[in-house]
BAFI-3210 file (N, C-alpha, C; in Angstrom, 3 decimals, decimal comma, padded with zeros to 6 digits):
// residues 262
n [1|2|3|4|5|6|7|8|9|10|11|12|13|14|15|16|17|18|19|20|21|22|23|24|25|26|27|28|29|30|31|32|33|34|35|36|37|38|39|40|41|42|43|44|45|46|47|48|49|50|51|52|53|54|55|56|57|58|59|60|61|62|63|64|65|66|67|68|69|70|71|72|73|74|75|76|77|78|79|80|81|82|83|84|85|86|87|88|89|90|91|92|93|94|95|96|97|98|99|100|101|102|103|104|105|106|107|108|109|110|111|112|113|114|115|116|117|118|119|120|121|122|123|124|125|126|127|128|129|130|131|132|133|134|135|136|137|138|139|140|141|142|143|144|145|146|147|148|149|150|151|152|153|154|155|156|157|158|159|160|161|162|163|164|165|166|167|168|169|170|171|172|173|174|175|176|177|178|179|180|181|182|183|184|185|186|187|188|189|190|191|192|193|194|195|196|197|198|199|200|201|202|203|204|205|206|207|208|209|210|211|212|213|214|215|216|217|218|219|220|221|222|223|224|225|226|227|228|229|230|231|232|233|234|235|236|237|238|239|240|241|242|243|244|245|246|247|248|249|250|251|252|253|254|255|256|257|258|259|260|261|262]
n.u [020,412|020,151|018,095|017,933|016,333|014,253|012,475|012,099|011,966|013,832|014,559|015,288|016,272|015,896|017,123|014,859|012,811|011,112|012,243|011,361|011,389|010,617|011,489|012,014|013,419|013,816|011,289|009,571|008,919|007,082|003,877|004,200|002,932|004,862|005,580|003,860|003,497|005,901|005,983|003,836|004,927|007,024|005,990|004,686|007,206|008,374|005,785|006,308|008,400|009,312|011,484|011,007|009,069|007,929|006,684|008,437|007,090|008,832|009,730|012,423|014,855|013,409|010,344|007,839|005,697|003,873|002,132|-000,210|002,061|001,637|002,731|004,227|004,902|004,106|001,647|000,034|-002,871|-004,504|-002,111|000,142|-000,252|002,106|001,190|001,564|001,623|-000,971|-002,430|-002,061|-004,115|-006,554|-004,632|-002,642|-003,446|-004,272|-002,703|-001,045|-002,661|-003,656|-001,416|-000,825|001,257|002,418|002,178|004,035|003,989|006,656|006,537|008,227|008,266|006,613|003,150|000,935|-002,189|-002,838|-000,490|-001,314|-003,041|-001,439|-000,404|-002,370|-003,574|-001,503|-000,727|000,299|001,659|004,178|005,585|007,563|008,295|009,026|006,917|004,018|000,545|-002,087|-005,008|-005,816|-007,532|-009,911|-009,424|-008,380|-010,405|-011,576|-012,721|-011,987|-010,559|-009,150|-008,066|-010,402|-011,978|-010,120|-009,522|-012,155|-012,854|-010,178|-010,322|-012,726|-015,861|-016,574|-014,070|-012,650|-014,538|-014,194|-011,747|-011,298|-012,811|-011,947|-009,635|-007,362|-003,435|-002,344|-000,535|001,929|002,158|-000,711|-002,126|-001,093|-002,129|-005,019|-004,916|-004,140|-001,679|000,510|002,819|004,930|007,790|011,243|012,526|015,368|015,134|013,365|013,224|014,552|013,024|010,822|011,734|012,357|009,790|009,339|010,883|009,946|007,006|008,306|009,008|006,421|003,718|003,922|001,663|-000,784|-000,412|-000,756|-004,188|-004,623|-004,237|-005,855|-008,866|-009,232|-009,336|-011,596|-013,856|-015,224|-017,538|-018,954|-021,266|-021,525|-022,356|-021,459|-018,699|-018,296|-017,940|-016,403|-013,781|-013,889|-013,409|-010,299|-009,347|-008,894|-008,078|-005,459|-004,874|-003,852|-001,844|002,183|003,310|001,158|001,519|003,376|003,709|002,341|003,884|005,974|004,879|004,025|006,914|008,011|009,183|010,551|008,431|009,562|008,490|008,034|006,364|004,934]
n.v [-003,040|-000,469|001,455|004,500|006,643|007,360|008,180|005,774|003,301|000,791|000,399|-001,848|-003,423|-007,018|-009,266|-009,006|-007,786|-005,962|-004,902|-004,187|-003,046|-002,619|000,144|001,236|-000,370|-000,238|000,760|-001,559|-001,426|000,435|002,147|005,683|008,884|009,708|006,928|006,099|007,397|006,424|004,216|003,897|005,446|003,978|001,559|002,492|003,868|001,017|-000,141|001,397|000,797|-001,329|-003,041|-004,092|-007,005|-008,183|-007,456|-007,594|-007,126|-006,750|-006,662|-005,053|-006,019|-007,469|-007,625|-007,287|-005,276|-003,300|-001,556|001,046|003,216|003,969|005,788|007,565|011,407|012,140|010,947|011,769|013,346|015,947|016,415|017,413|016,426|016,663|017,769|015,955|013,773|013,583|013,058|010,683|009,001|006,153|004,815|003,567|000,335|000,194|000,578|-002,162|-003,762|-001,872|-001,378|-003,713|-005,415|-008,398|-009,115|-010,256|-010,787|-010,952|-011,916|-011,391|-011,580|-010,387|-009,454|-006,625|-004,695|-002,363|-003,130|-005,899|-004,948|-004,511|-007,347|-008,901|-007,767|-008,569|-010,293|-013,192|-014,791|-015,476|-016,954|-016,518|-018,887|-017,402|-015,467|-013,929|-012,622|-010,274|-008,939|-006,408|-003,615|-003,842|-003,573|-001,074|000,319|000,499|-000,283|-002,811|-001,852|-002,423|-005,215|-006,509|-006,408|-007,955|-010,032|-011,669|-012,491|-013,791|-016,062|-016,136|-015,153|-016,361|-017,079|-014,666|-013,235|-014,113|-013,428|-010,845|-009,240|-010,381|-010,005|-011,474|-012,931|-014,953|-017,312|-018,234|-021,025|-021,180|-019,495|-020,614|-023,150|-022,288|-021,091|-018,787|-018,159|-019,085|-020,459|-022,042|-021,511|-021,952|-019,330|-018,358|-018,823|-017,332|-015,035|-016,054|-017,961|-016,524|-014,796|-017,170|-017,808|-015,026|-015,439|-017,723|-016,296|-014,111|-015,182|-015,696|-014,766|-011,763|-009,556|-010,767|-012,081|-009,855|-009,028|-011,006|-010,637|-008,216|-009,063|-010,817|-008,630|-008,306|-009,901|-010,707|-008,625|-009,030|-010,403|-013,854|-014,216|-011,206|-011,624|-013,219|-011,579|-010,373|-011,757|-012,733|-010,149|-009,165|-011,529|-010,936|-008,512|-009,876|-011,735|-009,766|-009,155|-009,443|-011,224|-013,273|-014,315|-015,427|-017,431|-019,475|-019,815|-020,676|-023,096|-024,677|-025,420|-026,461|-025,289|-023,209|-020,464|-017,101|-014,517|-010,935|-008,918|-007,522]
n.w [002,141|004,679|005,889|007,763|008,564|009,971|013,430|014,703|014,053|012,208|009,207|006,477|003,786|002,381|000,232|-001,534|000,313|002,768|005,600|008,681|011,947|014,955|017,224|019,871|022,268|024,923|025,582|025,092|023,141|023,141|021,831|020,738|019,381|017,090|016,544|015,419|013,301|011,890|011,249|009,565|007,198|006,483|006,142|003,690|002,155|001,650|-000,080|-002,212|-003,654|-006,233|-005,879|-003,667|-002,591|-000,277|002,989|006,416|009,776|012,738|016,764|017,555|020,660|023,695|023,363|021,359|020,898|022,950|023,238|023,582|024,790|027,807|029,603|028,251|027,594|025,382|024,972|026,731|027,968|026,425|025,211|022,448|018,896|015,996|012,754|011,163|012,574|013,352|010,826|010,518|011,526|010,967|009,262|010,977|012,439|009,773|007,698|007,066|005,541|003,411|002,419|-000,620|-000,780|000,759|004,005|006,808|010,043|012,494|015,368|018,142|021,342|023,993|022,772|023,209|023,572|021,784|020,382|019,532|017,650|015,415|015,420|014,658|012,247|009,683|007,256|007,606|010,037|012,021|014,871|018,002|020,629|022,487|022,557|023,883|024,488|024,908|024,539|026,406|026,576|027,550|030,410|030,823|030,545|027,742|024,819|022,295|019,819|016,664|017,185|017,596|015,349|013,555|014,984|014,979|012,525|011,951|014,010|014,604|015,835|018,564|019,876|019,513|021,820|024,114|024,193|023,825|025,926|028,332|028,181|029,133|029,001|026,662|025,607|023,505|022,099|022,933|021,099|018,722|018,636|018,357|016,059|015,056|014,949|012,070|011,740|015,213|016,784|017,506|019,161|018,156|015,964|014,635|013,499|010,775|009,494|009,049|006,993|005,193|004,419|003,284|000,859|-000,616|-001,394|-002,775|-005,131|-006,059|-008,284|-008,299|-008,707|-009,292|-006,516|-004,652|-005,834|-004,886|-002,003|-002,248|-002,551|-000,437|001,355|001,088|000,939|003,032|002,913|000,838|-001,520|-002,635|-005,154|-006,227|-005,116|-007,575|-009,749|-008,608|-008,367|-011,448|-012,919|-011,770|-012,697|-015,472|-015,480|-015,019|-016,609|-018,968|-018,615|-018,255|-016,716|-016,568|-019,022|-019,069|-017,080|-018,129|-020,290|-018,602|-017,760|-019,652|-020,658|-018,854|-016,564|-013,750|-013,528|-014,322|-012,644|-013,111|-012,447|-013,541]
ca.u [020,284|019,348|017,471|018,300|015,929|013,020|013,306|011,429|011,475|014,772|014,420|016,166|015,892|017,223|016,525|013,546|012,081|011,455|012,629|010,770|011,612|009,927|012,781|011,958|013,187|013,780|009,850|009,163|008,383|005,590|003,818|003,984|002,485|006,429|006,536|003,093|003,787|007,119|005,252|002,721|005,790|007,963|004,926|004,312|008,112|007,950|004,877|006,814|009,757|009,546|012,154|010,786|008,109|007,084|007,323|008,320|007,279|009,123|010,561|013,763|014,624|012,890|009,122|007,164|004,925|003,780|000,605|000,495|003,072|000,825|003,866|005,222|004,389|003,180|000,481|-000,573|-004,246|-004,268|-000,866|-000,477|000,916|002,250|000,100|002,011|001,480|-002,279|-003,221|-001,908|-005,178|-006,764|-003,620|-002,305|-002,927|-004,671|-001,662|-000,742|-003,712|-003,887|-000,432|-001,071|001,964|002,198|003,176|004,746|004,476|007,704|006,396|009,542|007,687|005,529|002,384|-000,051|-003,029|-002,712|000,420|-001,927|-003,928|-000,585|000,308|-003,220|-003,823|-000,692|-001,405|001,389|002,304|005,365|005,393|008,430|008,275|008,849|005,400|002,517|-000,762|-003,381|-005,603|-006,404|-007,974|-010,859|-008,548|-008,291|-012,305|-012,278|-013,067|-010,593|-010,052|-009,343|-007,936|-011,338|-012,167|-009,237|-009,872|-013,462|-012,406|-009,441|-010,414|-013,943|-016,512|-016,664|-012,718|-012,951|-015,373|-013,330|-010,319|-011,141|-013,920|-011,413|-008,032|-006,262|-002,906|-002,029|000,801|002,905|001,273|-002,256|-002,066|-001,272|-003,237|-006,123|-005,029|-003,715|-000,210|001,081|004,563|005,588|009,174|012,322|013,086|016,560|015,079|012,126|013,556|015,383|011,593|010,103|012,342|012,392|008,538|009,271|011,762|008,825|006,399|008,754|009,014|004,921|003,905|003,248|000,487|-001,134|-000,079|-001,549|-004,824|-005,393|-004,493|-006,828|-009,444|-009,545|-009,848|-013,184|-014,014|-016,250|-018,240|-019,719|-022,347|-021,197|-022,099|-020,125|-017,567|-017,434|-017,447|-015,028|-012,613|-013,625|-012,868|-009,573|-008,513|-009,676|-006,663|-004,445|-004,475|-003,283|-000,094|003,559|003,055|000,385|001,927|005,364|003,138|001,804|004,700|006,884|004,067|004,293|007,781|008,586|010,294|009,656|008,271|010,321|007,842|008,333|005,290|004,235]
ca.v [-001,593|000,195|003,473|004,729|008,349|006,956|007,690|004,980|002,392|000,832|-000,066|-002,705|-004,002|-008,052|-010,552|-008,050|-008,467|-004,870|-005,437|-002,693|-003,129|-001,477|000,395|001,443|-001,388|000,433|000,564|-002,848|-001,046|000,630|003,394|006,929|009,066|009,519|005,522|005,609|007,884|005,965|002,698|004,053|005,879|002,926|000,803|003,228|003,533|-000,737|-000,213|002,171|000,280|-001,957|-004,242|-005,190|-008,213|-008,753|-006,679|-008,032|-006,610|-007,296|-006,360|-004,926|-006,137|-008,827|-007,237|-007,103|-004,133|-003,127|-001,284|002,579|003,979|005,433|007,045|008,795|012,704|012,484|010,350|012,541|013,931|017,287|016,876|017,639|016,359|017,284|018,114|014,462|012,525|013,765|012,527|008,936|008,415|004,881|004,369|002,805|-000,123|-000,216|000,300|-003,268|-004,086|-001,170|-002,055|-004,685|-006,697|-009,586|-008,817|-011,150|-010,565|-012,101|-011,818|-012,115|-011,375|-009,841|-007,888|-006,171|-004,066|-001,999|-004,197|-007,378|-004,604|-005,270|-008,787|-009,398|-007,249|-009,410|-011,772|-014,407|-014,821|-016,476|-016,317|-017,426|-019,070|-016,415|-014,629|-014,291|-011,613|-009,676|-007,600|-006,103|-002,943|-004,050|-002,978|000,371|000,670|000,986|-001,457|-003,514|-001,544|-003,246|-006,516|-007,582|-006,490|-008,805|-011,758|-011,871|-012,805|-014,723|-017,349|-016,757|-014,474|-016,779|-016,306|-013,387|-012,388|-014,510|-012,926|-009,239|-009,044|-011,007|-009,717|-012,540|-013,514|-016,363|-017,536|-019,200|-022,250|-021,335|-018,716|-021,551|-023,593|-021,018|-020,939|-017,031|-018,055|-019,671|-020,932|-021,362|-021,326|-021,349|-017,869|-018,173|-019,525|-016,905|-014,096|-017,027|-018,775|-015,300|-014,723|-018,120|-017,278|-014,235|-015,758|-018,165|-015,298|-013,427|-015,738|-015,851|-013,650|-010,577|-008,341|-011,661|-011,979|-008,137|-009,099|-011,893|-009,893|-007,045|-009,733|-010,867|-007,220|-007,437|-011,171|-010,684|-008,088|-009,255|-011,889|-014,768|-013,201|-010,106|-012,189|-013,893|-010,635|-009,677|-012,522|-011,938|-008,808|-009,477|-012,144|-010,204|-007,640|-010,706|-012,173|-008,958|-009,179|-010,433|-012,393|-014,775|-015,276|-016,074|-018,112|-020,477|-020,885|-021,869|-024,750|-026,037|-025,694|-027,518|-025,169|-022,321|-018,906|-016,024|-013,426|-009,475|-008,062|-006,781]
ca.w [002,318|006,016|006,055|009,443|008,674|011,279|014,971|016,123|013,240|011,557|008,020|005,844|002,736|002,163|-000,403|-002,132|001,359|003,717|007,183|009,801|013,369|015,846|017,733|021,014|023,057|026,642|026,598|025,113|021,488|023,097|020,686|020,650|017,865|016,222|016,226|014,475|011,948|011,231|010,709|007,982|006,499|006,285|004,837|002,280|001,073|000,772|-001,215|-003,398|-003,505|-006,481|-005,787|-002,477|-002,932|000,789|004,482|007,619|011,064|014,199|017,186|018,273|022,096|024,240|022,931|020,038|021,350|024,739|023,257|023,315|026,280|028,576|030,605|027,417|027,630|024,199|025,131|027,982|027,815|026,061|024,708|021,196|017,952|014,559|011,676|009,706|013,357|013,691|010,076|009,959|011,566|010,977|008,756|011,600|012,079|008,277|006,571|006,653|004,810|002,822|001,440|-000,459|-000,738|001,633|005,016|007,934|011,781|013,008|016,523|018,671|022,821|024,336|022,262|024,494|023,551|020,047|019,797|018,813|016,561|014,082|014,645|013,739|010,805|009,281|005,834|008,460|011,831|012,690|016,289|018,575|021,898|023,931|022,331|024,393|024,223|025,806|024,044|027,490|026,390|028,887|031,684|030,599|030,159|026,657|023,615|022,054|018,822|015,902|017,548|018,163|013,838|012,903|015,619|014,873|010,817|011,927|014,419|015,190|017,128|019,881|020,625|019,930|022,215|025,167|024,102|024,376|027,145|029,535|028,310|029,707|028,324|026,440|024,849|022,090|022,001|022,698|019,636|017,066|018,902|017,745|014,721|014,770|014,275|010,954|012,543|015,998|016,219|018,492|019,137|017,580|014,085|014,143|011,605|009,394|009,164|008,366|005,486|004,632|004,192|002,302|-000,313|-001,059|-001,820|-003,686|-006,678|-006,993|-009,239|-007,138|-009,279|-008,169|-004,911|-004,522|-006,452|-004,058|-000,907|-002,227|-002,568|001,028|002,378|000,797|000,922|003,981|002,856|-000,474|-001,359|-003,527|-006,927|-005,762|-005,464|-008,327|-010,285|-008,631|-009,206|-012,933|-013,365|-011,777|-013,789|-016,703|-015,380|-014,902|-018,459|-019,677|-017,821|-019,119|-016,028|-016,801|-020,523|-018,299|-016,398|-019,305|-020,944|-017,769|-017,445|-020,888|-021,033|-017,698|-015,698|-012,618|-013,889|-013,816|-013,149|-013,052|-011,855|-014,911]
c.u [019,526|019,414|017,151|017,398|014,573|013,792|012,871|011,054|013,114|014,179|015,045|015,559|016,619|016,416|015,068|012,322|012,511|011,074|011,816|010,704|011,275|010,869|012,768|012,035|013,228|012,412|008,760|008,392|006,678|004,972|003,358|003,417|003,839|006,414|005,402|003,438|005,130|006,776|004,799|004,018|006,578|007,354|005,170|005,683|008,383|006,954|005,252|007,559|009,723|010,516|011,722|009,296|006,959|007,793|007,122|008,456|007,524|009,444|011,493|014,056|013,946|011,278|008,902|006,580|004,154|002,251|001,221|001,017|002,044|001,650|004,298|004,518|003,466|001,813|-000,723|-002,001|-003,978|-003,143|-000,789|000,521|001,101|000,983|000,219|001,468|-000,354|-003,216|-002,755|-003,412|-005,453|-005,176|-002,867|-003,402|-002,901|-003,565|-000,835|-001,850|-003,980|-002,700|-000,653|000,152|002,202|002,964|003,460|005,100|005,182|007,431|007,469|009,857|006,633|004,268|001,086|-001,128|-002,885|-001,737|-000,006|-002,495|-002,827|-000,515|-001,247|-003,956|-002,789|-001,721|-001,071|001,843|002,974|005,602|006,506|007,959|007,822|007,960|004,608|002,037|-001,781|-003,841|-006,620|-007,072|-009,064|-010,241|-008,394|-009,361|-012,461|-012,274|-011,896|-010,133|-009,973|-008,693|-008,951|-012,222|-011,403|-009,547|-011,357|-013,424|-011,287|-009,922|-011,987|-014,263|-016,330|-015,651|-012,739|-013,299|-014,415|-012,037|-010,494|-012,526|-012,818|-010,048|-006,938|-005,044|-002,312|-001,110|001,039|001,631|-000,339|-002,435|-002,501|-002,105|-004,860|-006,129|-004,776|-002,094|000,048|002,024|004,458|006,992|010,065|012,458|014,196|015,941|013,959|012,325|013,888|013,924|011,020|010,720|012,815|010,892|008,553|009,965|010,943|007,619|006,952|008,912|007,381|004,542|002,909|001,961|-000,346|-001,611|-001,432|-003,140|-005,509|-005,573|-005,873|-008,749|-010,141|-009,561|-010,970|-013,978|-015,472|-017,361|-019,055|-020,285|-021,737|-021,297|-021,129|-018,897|-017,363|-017,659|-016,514|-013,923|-012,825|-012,730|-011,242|-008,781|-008,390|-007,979|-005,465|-003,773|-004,135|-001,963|001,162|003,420|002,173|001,098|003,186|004,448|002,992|002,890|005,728|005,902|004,497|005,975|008,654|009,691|010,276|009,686|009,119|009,540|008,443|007,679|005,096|003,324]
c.v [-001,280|001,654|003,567|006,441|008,267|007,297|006,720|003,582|002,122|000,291|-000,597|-003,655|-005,377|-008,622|-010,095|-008,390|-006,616|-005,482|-004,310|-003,289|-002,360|-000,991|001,322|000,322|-001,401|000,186|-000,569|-002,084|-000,573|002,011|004,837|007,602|008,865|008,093|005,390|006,077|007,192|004,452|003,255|004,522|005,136|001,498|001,254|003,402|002,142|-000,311|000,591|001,481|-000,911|-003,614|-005,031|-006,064|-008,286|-008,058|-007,701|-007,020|-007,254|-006,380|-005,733|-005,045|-007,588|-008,357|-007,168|-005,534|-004,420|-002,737|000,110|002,531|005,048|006,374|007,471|010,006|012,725|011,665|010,459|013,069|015,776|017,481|017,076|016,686|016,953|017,009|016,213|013,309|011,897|012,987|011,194|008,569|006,796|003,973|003,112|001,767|-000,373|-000,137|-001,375|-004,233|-003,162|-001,266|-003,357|-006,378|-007,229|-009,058|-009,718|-010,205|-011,635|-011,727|-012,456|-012,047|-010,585|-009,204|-007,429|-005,124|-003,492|-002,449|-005,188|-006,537|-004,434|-006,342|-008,798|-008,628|-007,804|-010,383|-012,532|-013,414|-015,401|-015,987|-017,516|-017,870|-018,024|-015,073|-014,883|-012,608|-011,477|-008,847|-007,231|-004,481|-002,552|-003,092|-001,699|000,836|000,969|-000,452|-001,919|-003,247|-002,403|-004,865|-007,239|-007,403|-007,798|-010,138|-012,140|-013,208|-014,173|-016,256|-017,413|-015,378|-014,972|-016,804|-015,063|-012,356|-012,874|-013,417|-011,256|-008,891|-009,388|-009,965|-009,889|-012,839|-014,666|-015,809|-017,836|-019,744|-022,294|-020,216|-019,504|-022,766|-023,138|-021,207|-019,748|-017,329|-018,949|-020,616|-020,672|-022,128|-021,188|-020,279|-017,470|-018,447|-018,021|-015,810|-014,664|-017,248|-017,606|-015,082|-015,579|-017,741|-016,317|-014,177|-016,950|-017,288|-014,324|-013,581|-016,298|-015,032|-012,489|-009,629|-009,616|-012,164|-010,606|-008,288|-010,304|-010,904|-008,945|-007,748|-009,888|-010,025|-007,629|-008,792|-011,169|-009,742|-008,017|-010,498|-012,846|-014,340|-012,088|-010,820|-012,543|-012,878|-009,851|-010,119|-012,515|-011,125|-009,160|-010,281|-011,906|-010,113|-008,478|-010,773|-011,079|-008,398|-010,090|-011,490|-013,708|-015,137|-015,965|-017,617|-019,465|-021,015|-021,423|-022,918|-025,375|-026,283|-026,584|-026,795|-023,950|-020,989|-017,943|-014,852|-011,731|-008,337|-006,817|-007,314]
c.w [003,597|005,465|007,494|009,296|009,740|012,305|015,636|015,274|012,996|009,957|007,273|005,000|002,446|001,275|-000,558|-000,958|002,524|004,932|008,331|010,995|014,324|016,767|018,828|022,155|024,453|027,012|025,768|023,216|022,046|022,098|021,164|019,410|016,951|015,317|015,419|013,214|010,856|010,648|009,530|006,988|005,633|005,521|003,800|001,041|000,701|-000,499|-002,499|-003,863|-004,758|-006,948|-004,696|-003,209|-001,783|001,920|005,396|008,719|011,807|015,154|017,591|020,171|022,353|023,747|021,592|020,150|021,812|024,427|023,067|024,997|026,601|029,241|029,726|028,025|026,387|024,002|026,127|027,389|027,483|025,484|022,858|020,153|017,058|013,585|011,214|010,773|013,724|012,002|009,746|010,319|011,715|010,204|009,616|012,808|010,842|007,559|006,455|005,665|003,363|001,196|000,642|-001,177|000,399|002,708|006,334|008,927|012,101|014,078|017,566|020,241|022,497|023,503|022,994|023,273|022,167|019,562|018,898|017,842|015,111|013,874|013,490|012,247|009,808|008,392|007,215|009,263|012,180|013,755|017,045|020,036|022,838|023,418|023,351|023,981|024,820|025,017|025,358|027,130|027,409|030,296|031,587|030,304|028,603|025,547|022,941|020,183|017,623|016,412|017,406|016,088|013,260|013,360|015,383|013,446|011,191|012,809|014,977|016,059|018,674|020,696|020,704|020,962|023,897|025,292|024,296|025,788|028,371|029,649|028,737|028,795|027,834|025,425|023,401|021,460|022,081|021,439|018,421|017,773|018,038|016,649|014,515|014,705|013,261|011,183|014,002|016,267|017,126|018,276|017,940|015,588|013,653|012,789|010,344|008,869|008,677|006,858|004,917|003,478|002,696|000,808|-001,113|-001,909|-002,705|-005,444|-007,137|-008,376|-008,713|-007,504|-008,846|-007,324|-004,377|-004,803|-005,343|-002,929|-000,823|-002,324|-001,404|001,778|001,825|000,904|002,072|003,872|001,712|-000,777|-002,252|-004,450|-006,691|-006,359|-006,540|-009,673|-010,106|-008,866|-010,341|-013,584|-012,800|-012,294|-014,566|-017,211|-015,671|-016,036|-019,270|-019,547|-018,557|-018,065|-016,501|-018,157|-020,310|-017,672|-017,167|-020,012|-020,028|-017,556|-019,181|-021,067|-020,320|-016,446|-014,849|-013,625|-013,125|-013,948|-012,665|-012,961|-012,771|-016,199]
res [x|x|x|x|x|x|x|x|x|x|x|x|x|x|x|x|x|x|x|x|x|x|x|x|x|x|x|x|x|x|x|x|x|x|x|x|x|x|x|x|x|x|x|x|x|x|x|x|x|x|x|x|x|x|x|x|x|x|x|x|x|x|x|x|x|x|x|x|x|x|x|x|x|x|x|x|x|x|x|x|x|x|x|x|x|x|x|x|x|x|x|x|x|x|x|x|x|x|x|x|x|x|x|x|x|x|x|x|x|x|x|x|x|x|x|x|x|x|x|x|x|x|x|x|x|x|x|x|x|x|x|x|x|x|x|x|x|x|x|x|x|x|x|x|x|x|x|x|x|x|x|x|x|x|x|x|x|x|x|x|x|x|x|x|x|x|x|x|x|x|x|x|x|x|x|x|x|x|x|x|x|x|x|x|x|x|x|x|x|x|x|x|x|x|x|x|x|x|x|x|x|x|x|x|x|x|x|x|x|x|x|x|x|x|x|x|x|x|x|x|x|x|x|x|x|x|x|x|x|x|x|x|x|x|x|x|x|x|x|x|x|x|x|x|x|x|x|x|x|x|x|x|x|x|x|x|x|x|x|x|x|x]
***
């Protein structure tokens, strides 16, 4: 199923897996407010969407995303937006986090500046060859937004602090090098390997899945006891699920759980 009602997103549903493509490829998928509001939008119907399991962001074109388009008009100083474009707010990039079924950056070129503030808010990063990244923000005198929230968590302050102060770009290979990409990947394989990914994750048992994700938003900000009241209480929720009793008896019985996120 494609939902073609975005102007600046495509949407497609495969194998209980939402597809969102960033769809400005003339200017390398760079963002305007429109293309933000169509992101959070296009999250939010996945997260409705009970058949889907798991989102993938990519792409459309030789780019991932450019960053915001400073030469649009709508990104001009004083220019205005809509009431719906003015309250996504932090939404973007948080709505990949906020959602909390599993989401995959199929990174498929270039991502520049609030570009990297999606890959890296991403659970997975399958990143092809012809990826590289700058969170150059520096260059434009201002701070490096949430890139430098996400890379701090993901590979370290001390990259971190290289990586957005300089705003040099590096590639493919120095990425998973790092340890910020999951996969890296011939170009040609990179969407197959993503929704290879996501046909893996689909048969977990997603309330879960969700339960972990919602976990590791908070993982860094609570002391060890915290934590382990909070995995409590969550398992609590678990064991009251058809899932976990699916769970138990595909182990004794010998054979994969069929769960139904319920």
């Amino acid at each position: 199923m494609t939902d073609s009602s975005y102007e600046n997103v495509r949407y497609e549903v495969r194998d209980r897996t939402a597809i969102i493509t960033l769809n400005r490829p003339d200017r390398l998928n760079a963002i305007i407010p429109q293309l933000r509001l169509d992101v959070v939008n296009a999250f939010r119907e996945a997260e409705r969407d009970d058949e889907v399991q798991t989102i993938i962001l990519t792409g459309s074109g030789r780019g991932f995303c450019a960053g915001r388009d400073l030469k649009a008009p709508e990104n001009s100083p004083g220019s205005e937006m809509t009431a719906d474009q003015a309250a996504v707010g932090s939404d973007f990039p948080l709505i990949l986090r906020k959602v909390l079924k599993p989401v995959i950056a199929a990174v498929n070129g270039p991502a520049r500046g609030a570009g990297c503030n999606l890959v890296f808010a991403a659970d997975f990063r399958i990143v092809s060859e012809r990826a590289n990244f700058a969170v150059n923000f520096i260059e434009r005198g201002i701070v490096a937004e949430y890139a430098l929230f996400f890379l701090s968590r993901l590979i370290g302050i001390h990259r971190a602090t290289e990586i957005c102060m300089l705003g040099d770009v590096f590639d493919a290979q120095q990425a998973a090098d790092w340890g910020l990409a999951h996969r890296l990947v011939p170009h040609e394989e990179l969407l197959e390997t993503a929704m290879d990914l996501a046909r893996r994750l689909a048969v977990r048992a997603p309330l879960a899945v969700q339960e972990t994700k919602a976990e590791i938003n908070r993982v860094h900000h609570v002391t060890a006891d915290e934590f382990t009241v909070m995995q409590s209480e969550a398992n609590a929720r678990l064991r009251q699920t058809e899932d976990w009793a699916e769970g138990i008896l595909a182990f004794r019985e010998k054979r994969a759980p069929n769960f139904r996120g319920r």
